[in-house]
N, C-alpha and C positions, 0 to 999 in steps of 0.2 A: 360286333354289330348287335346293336339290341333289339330286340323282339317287337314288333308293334301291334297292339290288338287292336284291329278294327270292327266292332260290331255291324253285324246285318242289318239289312232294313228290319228282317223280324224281331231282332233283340230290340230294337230299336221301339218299334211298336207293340213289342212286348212291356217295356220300360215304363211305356206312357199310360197304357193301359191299369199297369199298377199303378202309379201317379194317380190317376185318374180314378181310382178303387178310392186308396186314402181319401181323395181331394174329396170324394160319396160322401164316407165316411165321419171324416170333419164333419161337412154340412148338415149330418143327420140334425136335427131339434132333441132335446131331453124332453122335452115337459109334452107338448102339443105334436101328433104327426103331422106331415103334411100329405094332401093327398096327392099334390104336384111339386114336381122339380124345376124349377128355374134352368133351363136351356145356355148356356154360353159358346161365346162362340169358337173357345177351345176344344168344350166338350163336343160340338158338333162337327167339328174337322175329326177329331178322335174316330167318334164316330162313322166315317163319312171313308174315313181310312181302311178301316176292318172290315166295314161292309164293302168296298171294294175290294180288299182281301180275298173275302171269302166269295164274292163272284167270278171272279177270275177275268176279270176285265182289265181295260186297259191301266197301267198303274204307273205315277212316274215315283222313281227311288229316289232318295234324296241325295243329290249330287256333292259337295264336298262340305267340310265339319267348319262352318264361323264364315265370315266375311262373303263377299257375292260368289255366287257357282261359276266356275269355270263352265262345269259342264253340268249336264242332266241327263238320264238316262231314262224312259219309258218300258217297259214291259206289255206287248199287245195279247191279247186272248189266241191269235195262230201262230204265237210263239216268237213272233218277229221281236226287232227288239227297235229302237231310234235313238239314236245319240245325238242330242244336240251341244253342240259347241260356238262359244263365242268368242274364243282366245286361240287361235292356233298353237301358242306355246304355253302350254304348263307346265305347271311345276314339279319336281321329282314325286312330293306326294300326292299333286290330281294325277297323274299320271300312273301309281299306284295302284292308287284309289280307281281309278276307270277302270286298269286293267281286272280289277278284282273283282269288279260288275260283270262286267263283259267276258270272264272268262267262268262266271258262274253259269251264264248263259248259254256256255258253249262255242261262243264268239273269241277266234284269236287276235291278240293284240302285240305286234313286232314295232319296237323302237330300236331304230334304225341310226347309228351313227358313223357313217365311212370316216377315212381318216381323211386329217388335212390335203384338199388336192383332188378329192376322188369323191364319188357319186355314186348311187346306186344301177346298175343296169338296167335300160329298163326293154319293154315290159314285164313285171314281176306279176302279170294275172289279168283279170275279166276287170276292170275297173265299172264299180257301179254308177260314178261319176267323175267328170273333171277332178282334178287335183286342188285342194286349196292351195295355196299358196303365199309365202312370208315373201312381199319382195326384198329387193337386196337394201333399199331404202329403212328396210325395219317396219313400213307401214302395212297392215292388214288388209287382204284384198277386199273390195267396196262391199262386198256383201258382211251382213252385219252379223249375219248367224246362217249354221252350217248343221246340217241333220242328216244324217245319215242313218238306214234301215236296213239293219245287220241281220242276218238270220243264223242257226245253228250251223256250224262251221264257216263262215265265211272272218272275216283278217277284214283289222281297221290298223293303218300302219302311219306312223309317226318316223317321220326320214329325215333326221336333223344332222347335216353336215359338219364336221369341223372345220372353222375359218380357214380359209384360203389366200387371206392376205387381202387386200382393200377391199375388192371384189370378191365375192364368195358364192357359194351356190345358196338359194336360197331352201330353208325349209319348206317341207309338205307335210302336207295330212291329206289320207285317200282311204276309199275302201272297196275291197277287193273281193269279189265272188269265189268263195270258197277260201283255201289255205293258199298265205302269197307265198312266193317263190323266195329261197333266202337271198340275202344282197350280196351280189357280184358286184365288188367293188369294180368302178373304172378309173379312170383319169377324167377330172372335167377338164373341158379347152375353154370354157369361157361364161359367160352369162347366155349369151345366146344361142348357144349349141344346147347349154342345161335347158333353156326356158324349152327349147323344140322338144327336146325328149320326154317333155312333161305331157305334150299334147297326149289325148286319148286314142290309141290305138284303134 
């Protein structure tokens, strides 16, 4: 298994920051100074960045490296944190990648896989909300985006079943007040028995 480095958002914004030094740098004139800088509109995201930094306001991290974000994560000033999601399923590295957010934050994150035939027991915790939910069709439930506001120990859990044969239990994502309960596997009997056990205690 190989190693993977994933840098912080601070290396991150450390990175650009240097970028940003050189990019000065270049621009200096030799002959004539200037006594003003041309403003662009990288430099003033850059900007814009650090001094939100160093407020300690509200900050969103950058969610995953190239092509559209699965997900996004926020950081608030009372320590709370917001996950927002638009994909129920991702992929082994968003899902990585999140958990290594969110577990900087203090935030636990369990992926959940029973074996073919079997479910997780439920209630596994204080659910902060309804469950999203894959239906068995493959289609994403109607709402388009899903945010969630995790605080210092609380569990964002990801319960992806193994196939059950035509019919299968569908995936979830939920989150749960405090540390969830481990998965007690059970037996599923059906779609409709799964779908009730999903309801919110």
């Amino acid at each position: 298994m190989s190693a993977r480095t994933t840098k912080t958002f601070e290396d991150r914004l450390l990175n650009e920051l240097q970028r940003e030094l050189a990019l000065r740098a270049e621009d200096l004139p030799v002959a004539e100074p200037t006594g003003r800088r041309t403003v662009t509109t990288r430099r003033a995201l850059v900007a814009l960045a650090a001094c939100v930094a160093v407020a300690g306001g509200a900050l969103a991290l950058p969610a995953s490296t190239g092509g559209a974000q699965a997900f996004a994560v926020e950081r608030h000033g009372d320590g709370s944190v917001t996950v927002s999601m638009e994909e129920i399923l991702l992929s082994g590295q968003e899902k990585e990648e999140l958990t290594e957010r969110l577990r900087a934050e203090g935030i636990i994150v369990s992926v959940d896989k029973p074996r073919s035939g079997y479910v997780c027991a439920q209630p596994r915790g204080e659910l902060y909300q309804p469950r999203w939910i894959l239906t068995s069709s493959g289609d994403p439930s109607v709402t388009t985006k899903h945010e969630y506001i995790l605080r210092r120990g609380d569990s964002l859990v990801f319960e992806e079943p193994e196939p059950a044969g035509r019919i299968s239990p569908a995936a979830s994502v939920y989150a749960v007040k405090g540390a969830v309960e481990p998965c007690a596997e059970v037996p599923w009997d059906g779609e409709q028995l799964f779908e009730e056990s999903l309801e919110t205690k």
